[in-house]
C-alpha positions as CSV (number, residue, x, y, z in Angstrom):
1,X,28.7,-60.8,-5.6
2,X,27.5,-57.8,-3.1
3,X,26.6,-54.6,-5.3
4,X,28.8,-51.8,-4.6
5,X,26.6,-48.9,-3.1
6,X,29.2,-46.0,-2.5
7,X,32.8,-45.4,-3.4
8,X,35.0,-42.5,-2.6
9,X,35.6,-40.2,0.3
10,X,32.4,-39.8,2.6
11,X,33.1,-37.3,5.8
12,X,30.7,-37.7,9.1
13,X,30.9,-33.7,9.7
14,X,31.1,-32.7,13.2
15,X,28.5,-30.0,15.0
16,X,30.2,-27.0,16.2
17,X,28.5,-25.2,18.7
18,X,28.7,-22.1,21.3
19,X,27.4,-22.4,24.8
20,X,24.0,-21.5,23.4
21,X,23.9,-24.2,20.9
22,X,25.1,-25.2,17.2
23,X,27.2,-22.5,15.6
24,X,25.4,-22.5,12.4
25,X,28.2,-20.5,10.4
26,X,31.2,-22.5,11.5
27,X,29.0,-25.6,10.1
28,X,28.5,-23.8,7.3
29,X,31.9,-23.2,6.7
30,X,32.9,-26.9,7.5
31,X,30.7,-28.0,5.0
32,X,32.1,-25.5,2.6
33,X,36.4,-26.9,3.5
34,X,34.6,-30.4,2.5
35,X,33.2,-29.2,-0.9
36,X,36.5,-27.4,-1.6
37,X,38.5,-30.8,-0.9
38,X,36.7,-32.3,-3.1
39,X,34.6,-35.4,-1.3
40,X,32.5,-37.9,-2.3
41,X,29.8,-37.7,0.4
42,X,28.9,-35.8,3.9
43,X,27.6,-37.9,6.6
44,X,25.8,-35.1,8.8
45,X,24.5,-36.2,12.4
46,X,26.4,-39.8,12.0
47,X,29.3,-40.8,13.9
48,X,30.4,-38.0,15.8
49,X,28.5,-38.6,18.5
50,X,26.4,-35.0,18.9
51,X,23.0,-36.3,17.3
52,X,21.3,-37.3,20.7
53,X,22.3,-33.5,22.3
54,X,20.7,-31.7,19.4
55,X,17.2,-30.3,19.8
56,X,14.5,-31.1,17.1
57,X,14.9,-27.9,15.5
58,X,18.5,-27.8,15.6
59,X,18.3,-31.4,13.5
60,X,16.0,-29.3,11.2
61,X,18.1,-26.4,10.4
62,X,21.3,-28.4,10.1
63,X,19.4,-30.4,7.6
64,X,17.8,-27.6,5.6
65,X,21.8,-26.1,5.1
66,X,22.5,-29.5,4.1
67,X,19.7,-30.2,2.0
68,X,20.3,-26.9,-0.1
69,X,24.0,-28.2,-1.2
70,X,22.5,-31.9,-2.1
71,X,20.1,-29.8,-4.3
72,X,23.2,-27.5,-5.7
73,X,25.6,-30.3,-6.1
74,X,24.3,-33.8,-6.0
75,X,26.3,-34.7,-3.3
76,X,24.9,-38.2,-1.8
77,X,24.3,-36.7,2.5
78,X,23.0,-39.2,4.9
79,X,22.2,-38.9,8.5
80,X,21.4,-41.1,11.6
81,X,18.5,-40.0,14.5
82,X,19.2,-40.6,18.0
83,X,17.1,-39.0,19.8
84,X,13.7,-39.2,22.0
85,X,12.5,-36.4,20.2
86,X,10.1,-36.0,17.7
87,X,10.8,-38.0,14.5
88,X,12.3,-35.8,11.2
89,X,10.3,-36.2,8.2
């Protein structure tokens, strides 16, 4: 029988940005509408489709916000790289 790894509600957040790049208080806030609904898991940099346009630090910052709540809350977050940038450690 396969081992059940995740049940619940998991969201792929999306990146908002301005013309000059992500908009790092509107993520902030998304993040936030998630928390108050209540979900399971965010999946940051997944599905959405804006991980290869992000630059390296971009992918950093995003991950630092994101890192902070996993710390505050235990929320399971997973990503996904695709990019020909430099790896995140």
């Amino acid at each position: 029988m396969k081992k059940i790894l995740f049940t619940g509600c998991g969201t792929a957040i999306a990146t908002p940005f301005t013309k000059d790049g992500v908009n790092f208080e509107v993520f902030k806030q998304l993040l936030e509408d998630q928390l108050k609904g209540h979900v399971d898991a965010i999946i940051v940099c997944g599905t959405t489709g804006e991980s290869s346009t992000l630059t390296h630090e971009e992918h950093l910052e995003k991950f630092r916000i994101v890192d902070r709540l996993r710390e505050e809350l235990g929320l399971p977050i997973g990503t996904m790289l695709d990019t020909k940038g430099p790896e995140i450690r």
